[in-house]
Backbone as JSON Lines, residues from 0, in Angstrom:
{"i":0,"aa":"X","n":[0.84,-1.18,0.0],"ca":[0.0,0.0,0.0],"c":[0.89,1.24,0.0]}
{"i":1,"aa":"X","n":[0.61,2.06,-0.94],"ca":[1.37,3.66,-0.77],"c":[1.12,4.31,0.08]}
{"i":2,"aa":"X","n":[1.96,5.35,0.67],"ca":[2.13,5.97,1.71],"c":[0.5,7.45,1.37]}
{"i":3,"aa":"X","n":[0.6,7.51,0.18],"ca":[-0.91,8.1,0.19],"c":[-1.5,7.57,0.59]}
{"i":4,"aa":"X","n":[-1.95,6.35,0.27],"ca":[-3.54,5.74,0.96],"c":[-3.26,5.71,2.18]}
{"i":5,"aa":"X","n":[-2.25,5.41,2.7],"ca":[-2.04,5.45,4.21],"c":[-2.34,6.64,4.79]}
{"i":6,"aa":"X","n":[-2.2,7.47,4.07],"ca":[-2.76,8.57,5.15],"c":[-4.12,8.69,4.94]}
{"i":7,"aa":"X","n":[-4.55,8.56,3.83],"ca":[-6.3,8.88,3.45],"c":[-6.78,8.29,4.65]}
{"i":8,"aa":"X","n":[-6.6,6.59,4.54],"ca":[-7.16,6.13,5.77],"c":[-7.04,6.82,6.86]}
{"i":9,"aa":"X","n":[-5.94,6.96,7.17],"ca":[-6.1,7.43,8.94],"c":[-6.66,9.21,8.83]}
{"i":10,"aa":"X","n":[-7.2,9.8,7.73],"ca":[-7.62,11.14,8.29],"c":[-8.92,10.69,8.0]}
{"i":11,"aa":"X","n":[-9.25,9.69,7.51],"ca":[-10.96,9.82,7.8],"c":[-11.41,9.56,9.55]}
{"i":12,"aa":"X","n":[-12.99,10.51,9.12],"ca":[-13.58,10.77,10.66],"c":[-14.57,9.89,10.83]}
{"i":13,"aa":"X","n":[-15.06,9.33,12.02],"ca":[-16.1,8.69,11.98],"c":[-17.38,9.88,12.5]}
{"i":14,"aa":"X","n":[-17.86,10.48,11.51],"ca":[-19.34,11.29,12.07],"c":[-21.07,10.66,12.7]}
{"i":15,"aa":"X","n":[-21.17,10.57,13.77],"ca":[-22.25,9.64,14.67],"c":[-22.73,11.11,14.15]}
{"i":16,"aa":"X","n":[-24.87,10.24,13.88],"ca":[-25.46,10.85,13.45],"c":[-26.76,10.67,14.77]}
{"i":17,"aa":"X","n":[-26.27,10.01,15.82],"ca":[-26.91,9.93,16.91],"c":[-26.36,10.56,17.92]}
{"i":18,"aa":"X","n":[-26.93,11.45,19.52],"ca":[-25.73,11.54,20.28],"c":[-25.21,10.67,21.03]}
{"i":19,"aa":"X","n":[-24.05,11.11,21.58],"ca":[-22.86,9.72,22.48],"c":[-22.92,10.48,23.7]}
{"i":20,"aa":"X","n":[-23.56,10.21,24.77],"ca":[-24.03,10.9,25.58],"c":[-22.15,10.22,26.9]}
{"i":21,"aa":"X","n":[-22.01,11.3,27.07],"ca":[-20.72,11.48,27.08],"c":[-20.28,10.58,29.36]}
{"i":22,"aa":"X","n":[-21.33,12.02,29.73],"ca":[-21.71,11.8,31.11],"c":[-22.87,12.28,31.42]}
{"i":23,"aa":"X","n":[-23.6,11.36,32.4],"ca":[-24.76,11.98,32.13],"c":[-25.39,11.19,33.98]}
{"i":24,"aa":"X","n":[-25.69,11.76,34.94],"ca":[-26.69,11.9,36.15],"c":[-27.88,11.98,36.38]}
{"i":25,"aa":"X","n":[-28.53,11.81,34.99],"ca":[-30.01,12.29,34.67],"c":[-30.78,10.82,34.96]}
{"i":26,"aa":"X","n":[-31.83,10.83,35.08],"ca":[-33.45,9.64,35.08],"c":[-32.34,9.01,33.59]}
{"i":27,"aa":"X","n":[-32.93,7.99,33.51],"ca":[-32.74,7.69,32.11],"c":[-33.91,8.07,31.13]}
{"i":28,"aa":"X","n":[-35.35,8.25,31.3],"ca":[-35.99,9.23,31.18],"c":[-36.23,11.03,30.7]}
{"i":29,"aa":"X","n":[-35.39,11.74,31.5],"ca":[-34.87,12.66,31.28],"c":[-33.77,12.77,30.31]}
{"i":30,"aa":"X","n":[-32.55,11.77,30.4],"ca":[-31.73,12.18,29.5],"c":[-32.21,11.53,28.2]}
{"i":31,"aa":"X","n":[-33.0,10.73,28.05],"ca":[-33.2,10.14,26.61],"c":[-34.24,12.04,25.96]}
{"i":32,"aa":"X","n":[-34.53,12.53,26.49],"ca":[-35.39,13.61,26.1],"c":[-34.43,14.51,25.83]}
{"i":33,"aa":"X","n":[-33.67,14.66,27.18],"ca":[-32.82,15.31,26.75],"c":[-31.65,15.29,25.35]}
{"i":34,"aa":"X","n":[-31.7,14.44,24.86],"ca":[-30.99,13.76,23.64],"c":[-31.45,14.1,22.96]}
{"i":35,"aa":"X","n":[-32.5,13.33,22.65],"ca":[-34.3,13.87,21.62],"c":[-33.91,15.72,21.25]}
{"i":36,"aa":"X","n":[-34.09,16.78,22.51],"ca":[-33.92,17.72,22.27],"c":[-32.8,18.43,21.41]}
{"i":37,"aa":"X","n":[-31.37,17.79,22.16],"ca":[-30.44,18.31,21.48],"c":[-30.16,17.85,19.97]}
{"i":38,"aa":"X","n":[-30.21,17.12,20.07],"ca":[-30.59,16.32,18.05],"c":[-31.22,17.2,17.12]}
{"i":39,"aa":"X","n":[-32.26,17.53,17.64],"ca":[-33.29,19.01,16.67],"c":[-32.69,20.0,17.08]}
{"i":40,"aa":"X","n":[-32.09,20.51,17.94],"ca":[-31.84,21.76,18.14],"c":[-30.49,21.38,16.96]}
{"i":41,"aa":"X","n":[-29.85,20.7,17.38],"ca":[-28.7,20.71,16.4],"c":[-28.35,20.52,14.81]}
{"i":42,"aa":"X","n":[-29.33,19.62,14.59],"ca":[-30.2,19.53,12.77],"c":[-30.36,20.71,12.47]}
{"i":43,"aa":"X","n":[-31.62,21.35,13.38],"ca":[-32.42,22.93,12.91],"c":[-31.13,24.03,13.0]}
{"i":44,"aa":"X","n":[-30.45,23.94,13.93],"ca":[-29.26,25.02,13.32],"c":[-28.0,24.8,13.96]}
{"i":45,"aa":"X","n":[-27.86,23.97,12.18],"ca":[-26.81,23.4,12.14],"c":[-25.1,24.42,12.38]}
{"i":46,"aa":"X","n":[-25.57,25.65,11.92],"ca":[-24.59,26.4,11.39],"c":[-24.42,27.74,12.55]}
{"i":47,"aa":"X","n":[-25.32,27.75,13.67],"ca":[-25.59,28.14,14.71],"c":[-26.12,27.85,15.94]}
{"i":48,"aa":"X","n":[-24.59,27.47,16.5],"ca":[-24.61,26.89,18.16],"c":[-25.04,27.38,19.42]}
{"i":49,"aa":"X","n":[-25.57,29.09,18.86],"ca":[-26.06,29.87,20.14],"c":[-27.51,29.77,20.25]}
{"i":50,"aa":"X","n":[-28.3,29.71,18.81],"ca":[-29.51,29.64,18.24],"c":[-29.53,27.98,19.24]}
{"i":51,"aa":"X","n":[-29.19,26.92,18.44],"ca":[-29.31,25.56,19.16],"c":[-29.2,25.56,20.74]}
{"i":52,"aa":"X","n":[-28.57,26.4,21.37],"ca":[-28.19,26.43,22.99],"c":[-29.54,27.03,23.15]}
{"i":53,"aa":"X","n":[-30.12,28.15,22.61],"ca":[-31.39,29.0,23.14],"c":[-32.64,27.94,23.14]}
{"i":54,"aa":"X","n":[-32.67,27.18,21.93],"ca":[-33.64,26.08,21.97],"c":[-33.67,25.0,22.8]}
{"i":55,"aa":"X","n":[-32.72,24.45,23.76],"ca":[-32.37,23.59,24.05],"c":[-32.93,24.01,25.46]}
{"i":56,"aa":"X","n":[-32.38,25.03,25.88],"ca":[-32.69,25.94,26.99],"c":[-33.99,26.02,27.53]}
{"i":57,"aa":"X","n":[-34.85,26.22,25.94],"ca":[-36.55,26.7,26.44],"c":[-36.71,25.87,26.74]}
{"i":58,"aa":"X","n":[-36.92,24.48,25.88],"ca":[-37.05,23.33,25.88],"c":[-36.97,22.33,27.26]}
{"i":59,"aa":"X","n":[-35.49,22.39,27.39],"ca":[-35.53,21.93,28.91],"c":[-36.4,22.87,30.29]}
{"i":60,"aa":"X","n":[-36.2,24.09,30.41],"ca":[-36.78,24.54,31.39],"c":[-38.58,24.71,31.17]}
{"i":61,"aa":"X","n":[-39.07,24.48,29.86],"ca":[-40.72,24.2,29.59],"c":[-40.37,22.53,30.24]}
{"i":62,"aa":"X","n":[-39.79,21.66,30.19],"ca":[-40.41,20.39,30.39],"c":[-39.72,20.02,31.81]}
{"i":63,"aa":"X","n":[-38.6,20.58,32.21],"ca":[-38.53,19.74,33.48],"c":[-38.24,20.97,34.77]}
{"i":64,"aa":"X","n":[-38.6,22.55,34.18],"ca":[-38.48,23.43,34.92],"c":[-37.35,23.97,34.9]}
{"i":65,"aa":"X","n":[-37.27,25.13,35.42],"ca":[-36.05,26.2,34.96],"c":[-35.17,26.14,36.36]}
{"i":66,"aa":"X","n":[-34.02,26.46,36.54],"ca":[-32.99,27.14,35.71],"c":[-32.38,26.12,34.75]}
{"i":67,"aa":"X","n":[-32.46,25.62,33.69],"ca":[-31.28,24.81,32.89],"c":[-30.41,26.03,32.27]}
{"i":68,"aa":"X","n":[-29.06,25.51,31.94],"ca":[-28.29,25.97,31.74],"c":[-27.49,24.71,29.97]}
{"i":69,"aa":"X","n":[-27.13,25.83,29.06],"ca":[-26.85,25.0,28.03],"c":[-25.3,25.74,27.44]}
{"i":70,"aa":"X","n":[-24.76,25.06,27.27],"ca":[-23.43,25.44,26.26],"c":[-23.77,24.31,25.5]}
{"i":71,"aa":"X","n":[-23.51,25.02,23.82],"ca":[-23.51,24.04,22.79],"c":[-22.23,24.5,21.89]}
{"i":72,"aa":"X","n":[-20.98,23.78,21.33],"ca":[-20.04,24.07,20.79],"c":[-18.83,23.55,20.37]}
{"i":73,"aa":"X","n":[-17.71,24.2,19.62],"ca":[-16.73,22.9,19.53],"c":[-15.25,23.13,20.01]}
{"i":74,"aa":"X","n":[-14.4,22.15,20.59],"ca":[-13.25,22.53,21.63],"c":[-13.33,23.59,23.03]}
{"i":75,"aa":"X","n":[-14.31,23.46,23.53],"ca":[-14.06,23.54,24.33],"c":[-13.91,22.66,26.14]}
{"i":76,"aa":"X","n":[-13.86,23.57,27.46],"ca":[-13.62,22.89,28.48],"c":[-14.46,23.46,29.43]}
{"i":77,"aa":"X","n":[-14.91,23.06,30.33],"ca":[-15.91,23.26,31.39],"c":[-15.73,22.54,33.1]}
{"i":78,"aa":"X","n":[-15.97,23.58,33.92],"ca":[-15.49,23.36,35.18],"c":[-16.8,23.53,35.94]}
{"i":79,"aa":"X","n":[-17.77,22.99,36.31],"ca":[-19.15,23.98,36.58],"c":[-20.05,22.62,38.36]}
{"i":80,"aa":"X","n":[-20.4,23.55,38.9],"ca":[-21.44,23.11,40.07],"c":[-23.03,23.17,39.47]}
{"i":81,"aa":"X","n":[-23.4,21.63,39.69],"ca":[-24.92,21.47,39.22],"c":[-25.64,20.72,40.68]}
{"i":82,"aa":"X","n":[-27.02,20.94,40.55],"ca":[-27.63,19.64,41.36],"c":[-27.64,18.26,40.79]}
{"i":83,"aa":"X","n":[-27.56,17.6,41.66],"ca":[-27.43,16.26,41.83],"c":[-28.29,15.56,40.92]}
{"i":84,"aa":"X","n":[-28.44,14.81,39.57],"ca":[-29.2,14.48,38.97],"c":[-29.78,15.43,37.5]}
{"i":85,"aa":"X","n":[-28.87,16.33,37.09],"ca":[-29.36,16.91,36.44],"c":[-28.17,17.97,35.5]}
{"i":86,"aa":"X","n":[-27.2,16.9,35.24],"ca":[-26.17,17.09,34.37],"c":[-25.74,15.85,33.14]}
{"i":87,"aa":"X","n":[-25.74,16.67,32.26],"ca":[-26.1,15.65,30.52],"c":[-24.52,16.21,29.9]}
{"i":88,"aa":"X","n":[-23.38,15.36,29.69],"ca":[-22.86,16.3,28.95],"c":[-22.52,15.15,27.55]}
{"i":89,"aa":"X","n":[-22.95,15.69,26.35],"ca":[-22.81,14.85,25.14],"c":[-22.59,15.49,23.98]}
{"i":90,"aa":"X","n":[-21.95,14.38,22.97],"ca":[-21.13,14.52,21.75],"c":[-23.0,14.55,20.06]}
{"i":91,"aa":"X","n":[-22.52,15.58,19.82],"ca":[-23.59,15.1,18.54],"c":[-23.08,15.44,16.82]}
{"i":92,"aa":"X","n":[-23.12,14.88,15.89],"ca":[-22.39,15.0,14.72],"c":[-20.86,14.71,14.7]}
{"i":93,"aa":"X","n":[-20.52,13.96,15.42],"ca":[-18.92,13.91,15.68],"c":[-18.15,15.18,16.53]}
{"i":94,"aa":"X","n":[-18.27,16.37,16.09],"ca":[-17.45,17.39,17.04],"c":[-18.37,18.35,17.72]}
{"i":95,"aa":"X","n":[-19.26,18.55,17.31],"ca":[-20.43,19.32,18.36],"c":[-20.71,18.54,19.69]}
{"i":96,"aa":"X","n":[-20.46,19.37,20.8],"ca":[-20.61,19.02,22.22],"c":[-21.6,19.82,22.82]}
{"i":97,"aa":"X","n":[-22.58,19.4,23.69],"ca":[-23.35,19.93,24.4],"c":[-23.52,19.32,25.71]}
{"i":98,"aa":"X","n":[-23.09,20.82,26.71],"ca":[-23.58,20.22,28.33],"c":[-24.78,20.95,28.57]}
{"i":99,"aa":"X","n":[-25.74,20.31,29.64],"ca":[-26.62,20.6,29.95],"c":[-26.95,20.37,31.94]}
{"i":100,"aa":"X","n":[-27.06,21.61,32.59],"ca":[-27.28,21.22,33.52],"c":[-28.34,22.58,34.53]}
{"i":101,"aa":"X","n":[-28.44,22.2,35.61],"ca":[-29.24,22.89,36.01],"c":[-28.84,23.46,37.63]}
């Protein structure tokens, strides 16, 4: 095999078209919704991660009550205090990350 194909192979990505729910403290209940949510928010705008965080946001605090809190985005790191049961943090499209907590 040539040293081209050798690299072709190793720069391909594997893109999950489901999320990989990364860590997650939630009902299993809750976070399967919570999944559900971030999936559409992230389809519907694809090309805007603040738009997808705002939806994600209503979304959670209409269904399981407010304060949720959302970062949706790519490379970054997070250091944060939640209640007990109510932190989601997951992978969607391969490099889009979203935490969710409250």
């Amino acid at each position: 095999m040539a040293d081209d194909e050798k690299k072709g192979d190793d720069s391909k990505r594997v893109v999950n078209t489901y999320p990989l729910i990364r860590h997650s403290d939630m009902s299993d209940e809750t976070q399967n919704e919570a999944a559900e949510i971030v999936t559409t928010a992230c389809e519907k705008f694809a090309a805007n991660n603040e738009e997808a965080a705002k939806m994600i946001k209503l979304q959670m605090d209409k269904k399981f009550g407010p304060p949720y809190n959302v970062v949706v985005g790519e490379a970054y790191g997070f250091e944060i205090s939640y209640e007990i049961g109510n932190v989601c943090y997951l992978f969607f499209g391969g490099n889009i990350a979203a935490v969710i907590w409250k």
